[in-house]
C-alpha positions in Angstrom: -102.3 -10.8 9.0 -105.2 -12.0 7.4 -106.5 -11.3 4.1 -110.0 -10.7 3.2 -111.6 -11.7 -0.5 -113.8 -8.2 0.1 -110.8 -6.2 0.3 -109.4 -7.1 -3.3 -113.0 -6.6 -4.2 -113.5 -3.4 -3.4 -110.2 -2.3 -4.8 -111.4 -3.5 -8.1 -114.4 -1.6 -8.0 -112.7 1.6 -6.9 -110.4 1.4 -9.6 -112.7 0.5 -11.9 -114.6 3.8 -11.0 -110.8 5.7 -11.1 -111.2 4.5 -14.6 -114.6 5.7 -15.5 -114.0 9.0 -13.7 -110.8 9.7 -15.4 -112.4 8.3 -19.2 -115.3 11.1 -18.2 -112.8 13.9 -18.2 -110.7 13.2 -20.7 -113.7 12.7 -23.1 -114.9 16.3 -22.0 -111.6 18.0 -22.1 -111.6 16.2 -25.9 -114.6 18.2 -27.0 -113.3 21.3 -25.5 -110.4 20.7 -27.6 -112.4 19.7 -30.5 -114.4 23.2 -30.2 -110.5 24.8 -30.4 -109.6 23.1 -33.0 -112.2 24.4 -35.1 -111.1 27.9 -34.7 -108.0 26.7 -36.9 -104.9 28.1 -35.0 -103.5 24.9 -33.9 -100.0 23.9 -35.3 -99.9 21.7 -38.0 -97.4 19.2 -36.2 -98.8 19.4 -33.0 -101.9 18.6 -34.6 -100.6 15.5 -36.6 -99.3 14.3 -33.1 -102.8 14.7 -31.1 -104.6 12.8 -34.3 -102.0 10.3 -34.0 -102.1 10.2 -30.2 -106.1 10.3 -30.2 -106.0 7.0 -33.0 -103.8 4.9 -30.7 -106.3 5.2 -28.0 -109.0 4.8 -29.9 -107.5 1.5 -31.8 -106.5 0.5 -28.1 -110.4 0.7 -26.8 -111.8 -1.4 -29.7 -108.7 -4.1 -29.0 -109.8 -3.6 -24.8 -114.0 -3.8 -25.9 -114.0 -7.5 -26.6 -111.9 -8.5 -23.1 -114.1 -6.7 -21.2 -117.2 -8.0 -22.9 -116.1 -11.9 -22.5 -113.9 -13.6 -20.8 -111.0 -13.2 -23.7 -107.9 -11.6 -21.2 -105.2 -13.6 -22.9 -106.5 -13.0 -26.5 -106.8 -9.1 -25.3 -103.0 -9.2 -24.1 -102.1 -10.7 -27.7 -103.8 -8.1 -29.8 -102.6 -5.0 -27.4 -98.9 -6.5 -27.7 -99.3 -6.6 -31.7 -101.0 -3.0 -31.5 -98.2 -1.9 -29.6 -95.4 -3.3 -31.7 -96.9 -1.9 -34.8 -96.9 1.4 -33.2 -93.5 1.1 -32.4 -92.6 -0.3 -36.0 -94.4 3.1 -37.2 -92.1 5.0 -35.2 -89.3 3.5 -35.2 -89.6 4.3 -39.0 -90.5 7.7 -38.9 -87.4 8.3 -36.7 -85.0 6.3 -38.9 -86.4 9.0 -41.8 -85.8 12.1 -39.2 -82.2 10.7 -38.0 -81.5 10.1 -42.1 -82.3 13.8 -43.1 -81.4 15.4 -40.2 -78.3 18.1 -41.3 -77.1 17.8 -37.4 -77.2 14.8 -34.7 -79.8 14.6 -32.5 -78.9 15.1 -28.3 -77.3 12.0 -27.3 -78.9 11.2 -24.2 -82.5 10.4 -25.7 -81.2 8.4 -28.6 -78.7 6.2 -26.1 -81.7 5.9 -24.2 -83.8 4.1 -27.0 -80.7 2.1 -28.3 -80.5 0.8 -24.9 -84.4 0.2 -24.6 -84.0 -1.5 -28.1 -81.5 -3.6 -26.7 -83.2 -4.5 -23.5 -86.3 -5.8 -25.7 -84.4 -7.8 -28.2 -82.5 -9.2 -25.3 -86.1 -10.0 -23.5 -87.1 -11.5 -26.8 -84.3 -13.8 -27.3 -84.9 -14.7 -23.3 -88.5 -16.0 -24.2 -87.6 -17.4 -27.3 -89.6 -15.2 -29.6 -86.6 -14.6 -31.5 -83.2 -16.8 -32.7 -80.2 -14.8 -31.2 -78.0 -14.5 -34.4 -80.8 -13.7 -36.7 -81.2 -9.6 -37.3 
């Protein structure tokens, strides 16, 4: 079966547009919940969460800008895998605090879960060579 250049092309452009469309709603469904906000009944955690959840993908678009104004893809990779592993630094933190004051322990099945996906990394990192196996 042969495969045609124009194909991949216009899949690129329609997910481009997928992109744009979806960035068009969210940003209106973010000032409706901006006008909400302002009426002040919003939970004080739930708020903390949006903030936070609003400031990663705002910190993500100005790390994105530059890659899609030059031609800087690797260097945009870098900086979203540094973003992203100071993220998970932050939380990572926050939950060691949580598990540390927490009068019961948690449900097991979520924490195995991110044991084992803390695992799986470190093991992916010593694969690559990003880290020394015996060093902690």
């Amino acid at each position: 079966m042969p495969i045609y250049l124009d194909e991949f092309a216009n899949a690129d452009s329609a997910f481009k547009e997928q992109i744009e469309t979806e960035m068009q709603r969210v940003t209106a469904n973010l000032n409706l919940i901006a006008k909400l906000l302002k009426s002040g009944l919003a939970h004080p955690q739930v708020l903390k969460e949006f903030r936070e959840s609003v400031d990663r993908v705002r910190e993500v678009g100005w790390i994105a800008q530059p890659g899609l104004d030059s031609a800087q893809g690797q260097k945009t990779t870098e900086m979203l895998f540094a973003h992203r592993t100071r993220s998970a630094l932050s939380l990572l933190k926050h939950l060691r605090l949580e598990l540390e004051c927490m009068n019961q322990l948690p449900m097991a099945v979520p924490l195995r879960e991110l044991l084992e996906a803390c695992s799986s990394f470190r093991e992916a990192a010593i694969a690559r060579g990003a880290v020394a196996a015996g060093k902690e």
